[in-house]
C-alpha positions as CSV (number, residue, x, y, z in Angstrom):
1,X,10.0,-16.8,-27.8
2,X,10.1,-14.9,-24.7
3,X,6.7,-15.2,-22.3
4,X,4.6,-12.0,-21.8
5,X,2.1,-13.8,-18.7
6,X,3.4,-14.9,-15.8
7,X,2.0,-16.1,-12.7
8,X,3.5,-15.9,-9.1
9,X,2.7,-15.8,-5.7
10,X,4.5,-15.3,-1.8
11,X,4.0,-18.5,0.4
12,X,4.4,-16.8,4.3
13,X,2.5,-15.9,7.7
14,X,0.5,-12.9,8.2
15,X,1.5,-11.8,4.8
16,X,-1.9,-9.4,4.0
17,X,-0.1,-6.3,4.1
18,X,2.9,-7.1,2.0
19,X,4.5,-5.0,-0.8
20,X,5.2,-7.3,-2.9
21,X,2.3,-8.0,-5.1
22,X,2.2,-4.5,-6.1
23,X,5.7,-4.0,-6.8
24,X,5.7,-6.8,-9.1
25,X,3.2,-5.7,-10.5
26,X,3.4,-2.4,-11.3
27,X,6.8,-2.9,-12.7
28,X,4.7,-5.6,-14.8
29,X,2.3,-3.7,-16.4
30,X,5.0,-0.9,-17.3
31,X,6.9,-3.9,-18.8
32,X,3.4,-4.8,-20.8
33,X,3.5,-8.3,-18.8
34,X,0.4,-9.6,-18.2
35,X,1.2,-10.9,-14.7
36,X,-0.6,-12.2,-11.2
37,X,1.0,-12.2,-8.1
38,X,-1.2,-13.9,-5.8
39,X,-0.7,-14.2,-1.5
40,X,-0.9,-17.6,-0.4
41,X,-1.0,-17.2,3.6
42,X,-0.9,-19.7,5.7
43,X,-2.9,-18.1,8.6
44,X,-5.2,-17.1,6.1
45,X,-5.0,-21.4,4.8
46,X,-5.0,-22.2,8.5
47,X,-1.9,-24.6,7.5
48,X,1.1,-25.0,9.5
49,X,4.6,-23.9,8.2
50,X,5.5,-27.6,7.2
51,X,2.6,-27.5,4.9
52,X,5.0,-25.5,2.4
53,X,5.7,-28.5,0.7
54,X,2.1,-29.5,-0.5
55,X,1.4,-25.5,-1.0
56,X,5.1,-25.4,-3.2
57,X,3.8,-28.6,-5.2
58,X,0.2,-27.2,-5.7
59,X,1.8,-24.3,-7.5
60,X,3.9,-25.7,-9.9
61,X,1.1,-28.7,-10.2
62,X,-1.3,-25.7,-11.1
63,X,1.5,-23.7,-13.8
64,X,3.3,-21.1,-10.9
65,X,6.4,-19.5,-12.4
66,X,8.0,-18.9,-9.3
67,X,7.2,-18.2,-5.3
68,X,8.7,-15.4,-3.0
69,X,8.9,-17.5,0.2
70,X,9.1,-15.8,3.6
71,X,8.6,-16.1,7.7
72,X,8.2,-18.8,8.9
73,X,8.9,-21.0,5.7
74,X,12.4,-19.9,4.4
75,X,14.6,-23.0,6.2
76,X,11.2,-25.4,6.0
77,X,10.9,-24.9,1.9
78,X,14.6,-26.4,1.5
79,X,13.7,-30.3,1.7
80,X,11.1,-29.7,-0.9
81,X,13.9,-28.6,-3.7
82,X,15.6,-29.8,-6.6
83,X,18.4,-27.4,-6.3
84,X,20.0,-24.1,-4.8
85,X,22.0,-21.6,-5.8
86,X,25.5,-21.6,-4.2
87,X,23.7,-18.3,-2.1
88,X,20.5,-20.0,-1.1
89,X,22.7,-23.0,-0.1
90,X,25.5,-20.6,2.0
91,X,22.5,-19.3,4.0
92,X,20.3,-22.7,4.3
93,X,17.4,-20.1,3.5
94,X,15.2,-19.5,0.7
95,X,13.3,-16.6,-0.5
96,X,12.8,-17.2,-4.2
97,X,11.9,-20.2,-5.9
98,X,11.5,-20.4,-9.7
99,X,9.8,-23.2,-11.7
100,X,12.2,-24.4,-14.5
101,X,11.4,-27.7,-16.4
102,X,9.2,-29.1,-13.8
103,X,12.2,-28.5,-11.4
104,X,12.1,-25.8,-8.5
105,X,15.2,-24.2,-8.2
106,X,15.6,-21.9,-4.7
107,X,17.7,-18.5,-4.5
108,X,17.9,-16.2,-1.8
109,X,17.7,-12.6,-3.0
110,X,17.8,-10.8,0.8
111,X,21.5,-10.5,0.9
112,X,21.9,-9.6,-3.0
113,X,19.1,-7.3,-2.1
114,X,20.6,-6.0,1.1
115,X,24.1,-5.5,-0.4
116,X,22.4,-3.2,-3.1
117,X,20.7,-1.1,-0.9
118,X,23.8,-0.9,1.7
119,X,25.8,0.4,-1.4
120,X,23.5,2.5,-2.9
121,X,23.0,4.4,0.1
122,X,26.0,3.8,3.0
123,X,28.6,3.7,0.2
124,X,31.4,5.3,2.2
125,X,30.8,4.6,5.8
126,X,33.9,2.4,7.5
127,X,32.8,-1.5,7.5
128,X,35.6,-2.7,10.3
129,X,33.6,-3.1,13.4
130,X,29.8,-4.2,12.6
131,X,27.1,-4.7,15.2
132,X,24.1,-6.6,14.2
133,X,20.7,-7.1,16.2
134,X,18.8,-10.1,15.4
135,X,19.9,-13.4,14.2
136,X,16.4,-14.8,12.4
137,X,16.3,-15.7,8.5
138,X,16.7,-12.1,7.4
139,X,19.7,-11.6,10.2
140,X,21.3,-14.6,8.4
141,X,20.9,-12.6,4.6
142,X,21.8,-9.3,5.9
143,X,25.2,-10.7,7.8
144,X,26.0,-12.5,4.4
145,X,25.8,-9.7,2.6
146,X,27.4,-7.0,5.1
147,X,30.7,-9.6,5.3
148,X,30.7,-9.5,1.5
149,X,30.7,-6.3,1.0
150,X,34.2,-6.1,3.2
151,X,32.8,-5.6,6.7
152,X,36.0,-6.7,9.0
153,X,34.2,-8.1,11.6
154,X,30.7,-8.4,12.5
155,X,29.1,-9.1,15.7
156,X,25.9,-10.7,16.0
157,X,23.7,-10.1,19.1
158,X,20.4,-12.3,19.6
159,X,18.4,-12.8,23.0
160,X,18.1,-16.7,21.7
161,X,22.1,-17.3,22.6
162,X,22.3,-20.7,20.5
163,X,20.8,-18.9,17.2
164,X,23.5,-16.0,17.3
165,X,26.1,-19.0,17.7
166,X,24.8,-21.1,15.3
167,X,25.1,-17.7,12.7
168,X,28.0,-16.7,13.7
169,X,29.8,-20.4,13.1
170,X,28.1,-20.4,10.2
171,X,29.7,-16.8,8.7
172,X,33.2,-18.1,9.6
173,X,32.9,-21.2,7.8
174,X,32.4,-18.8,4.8
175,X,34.4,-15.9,4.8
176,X,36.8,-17.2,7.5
177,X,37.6,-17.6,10.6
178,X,37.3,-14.3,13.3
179,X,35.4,-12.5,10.6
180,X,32.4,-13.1,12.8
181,X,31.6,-13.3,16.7
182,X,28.1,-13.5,18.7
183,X,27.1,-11.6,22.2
184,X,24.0,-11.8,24.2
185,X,22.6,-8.4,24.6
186,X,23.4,-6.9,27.7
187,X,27.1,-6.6,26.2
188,X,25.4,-4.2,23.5
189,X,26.9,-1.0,25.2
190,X,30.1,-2.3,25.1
191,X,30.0,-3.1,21.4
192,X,28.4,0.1,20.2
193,X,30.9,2.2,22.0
194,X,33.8,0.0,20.3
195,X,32.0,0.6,16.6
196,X,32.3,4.5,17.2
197,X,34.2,5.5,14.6
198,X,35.2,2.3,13.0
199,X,31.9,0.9,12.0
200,X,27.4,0.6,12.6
201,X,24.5,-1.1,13.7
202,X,22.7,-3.2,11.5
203,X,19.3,-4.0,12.9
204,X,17.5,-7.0,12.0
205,X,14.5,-8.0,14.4
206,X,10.9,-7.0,13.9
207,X,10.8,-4.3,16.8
208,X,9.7,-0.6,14.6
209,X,7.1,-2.6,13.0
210,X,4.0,-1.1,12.8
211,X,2.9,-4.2,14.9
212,X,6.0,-4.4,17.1
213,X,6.5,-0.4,17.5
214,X,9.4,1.4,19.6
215,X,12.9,1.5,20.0
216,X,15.3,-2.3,20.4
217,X,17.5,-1.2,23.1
218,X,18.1,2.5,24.8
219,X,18.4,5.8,22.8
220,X,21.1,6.7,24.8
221,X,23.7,3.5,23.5
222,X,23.6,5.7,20.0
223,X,26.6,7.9,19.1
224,X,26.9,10.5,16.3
225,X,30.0,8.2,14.9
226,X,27.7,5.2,14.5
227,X,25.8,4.1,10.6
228,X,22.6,2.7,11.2
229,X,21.1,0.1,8.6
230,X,17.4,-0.8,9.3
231,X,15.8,-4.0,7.7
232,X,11.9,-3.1,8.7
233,X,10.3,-0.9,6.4
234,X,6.9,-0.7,7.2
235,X,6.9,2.1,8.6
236,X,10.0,3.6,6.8
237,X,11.0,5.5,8.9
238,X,11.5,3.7,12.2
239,X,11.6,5.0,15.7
240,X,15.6,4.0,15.5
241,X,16.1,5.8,12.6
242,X,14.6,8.5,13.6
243,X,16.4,9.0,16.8
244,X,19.8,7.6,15.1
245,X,19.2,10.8,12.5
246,X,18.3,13.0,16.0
247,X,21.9,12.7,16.6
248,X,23.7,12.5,13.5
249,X,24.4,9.5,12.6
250,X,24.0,8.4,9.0
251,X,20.7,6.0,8.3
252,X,19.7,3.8,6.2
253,X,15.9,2.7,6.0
254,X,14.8,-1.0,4.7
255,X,13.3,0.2,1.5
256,X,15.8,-1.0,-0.4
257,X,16.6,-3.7,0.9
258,X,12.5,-4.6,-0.1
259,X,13.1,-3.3,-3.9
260,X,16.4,-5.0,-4.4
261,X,15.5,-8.3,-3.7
262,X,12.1,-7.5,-5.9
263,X,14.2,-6.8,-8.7
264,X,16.2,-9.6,-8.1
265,X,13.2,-12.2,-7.8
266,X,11.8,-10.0,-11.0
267,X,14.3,-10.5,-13.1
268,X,14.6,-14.4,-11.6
269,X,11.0,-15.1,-12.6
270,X,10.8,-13.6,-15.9
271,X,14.6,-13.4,-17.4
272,X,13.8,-9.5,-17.6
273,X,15.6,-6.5,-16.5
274,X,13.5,-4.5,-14.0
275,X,13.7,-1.0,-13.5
276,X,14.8,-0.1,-9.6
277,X,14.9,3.5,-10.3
278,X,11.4,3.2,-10.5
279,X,10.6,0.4,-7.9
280,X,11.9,2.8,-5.9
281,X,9.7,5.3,-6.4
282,X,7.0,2.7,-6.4
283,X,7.9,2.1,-2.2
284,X,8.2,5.4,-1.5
285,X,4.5,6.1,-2.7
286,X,3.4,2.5,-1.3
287,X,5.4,2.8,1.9
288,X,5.4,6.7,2.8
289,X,8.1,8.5,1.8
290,X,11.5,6.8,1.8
291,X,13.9,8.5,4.3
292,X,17.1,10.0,2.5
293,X,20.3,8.4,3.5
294,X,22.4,11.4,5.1
């Protein structure tokens, strides 16, 4: 007999003004699911990021059905599992953890959740020359999911020089090799100008935050022929993709890329199918209004 109460929560840092509670929820109640999503943050804790562990066996000690797991705690939560899916395991990240006979199984829902969103709205832009900024936990999902969707080639760029290595070696040993390179940034003008026409920008760091506002490198490095996929979406609509739609190029905001994986981690948690037409909706009244993909 199928459960109709659920209880989950999001172990992370400075998690306060996340999304994620209400999407859940929301899609809950319209479900008629009793069900809790609760913050558990560790600045709010005043823990370290190695306490995941403890907080991870507190849950399932006190009857969790599952965790979201984010920043700083994706790698650190892997020791303290039974199992991962092959995805979770590809990407040595976790973002999802579900309780299943006393075991805690992790899943990584970012790239599934990326891939979505890329399709849904960048469905016919050319994937042979990809530039990504930022090489952290949601650099690794986003690169995953941009290779598996048939991106020729991508190129990671990261001011920390071993942690775009490290990912690019990584994406090679999966999809094979040459399907991924790394740069440090100054050779970003050089890459951009070789995407023109043949490929985007995927940006994955945390500057367009509300906390980290402006722009990652110089307005003038975007061309007209370049896609631009932004992971940040709160705000939306980010200084990048604003000036990226200034000039024509096509955008894509990191709304989606939030309600995919929810759905994902939804359906994860309870074995029910979500609805992300309406998830949608939900971030674009939660969020501001999402920006259309043109």
């Amino acid at each position: 007999m199928a459960k109709d109460s659920y209880l989950v929560g999001l172990i992370g840092a400075g998690i306060g003004p996340s999304l994620s509670p209400a999407l859940h929820e929301r899609e809950a109640d319209r479900q008629g699911l009793r069900y809790l999503y609760r913050l558990l943050d560790i600045d709010v804790l005043g823990v370290r990021p190695e306490a995941v562990g403890d907080l991870l066996r507190s849950a399932r000690d006190t009857g969790y059905d599952g965790l979201n797991i984010t920043h700083p705690c994706k790698q650190l939560v892997i020791e303290h599992l039974d199992a991962l899916s092959p995805q979770a395991e590809a990407l040595g990240a976790v973002n999802t953890v579900v309780f299943e006979d006393g075991r805690a199984i992790g899943h990584n829902t970012d790239v599934t959740g990326f891939a979505a969103s890329f399709a849904r709205g960048l469905p016919d832009v050319p994937l042979e020359r990809v530039v990504q900024l930022g090489a952290g936990g949601a650099g690794a999902a986003v690169a995953h999911a941009t290779l598996t969707l048939g991106a020729g080639r991508v190129t990671v760029v990261d001011a920390l020089a071993d942690r775009a290595a490290d990912l690019a070696a990584s994406l090679n040993r999966h999809f094979g090799e040459g399907r991924a390179a790394h740069a440090s940034p100054d050779r970003l003008p050089e890459l951009l100008a070789s995407a023109h026409g043949t490929g985007g920008l995927v940006h994955a760091t945390p500057t367009g935050m509300a906390a980290h506002p402006g722009l990652p490198f110089p307005a003038e490095l975007l061309h007209p022929d370049l896609w631009v996929a932004e992971v940040v979406y709160r705000p939306l609509d980010t200084e990048l993709l604003r000036t990226a739609r200034a000039i024509g190029c096509a955008t894509l905001d990191g709304g989606g890329m939030a309600v995919f994986q929810a759905v994902d981690a939804f359906r994860l948690f309870t074995g029910r199918e979500p609805d992300s037409a309406r998830m949608l909706a939900d971030i674009a009244e939660l969020a501001g209004a999402v920006g259309t993909p043109k």
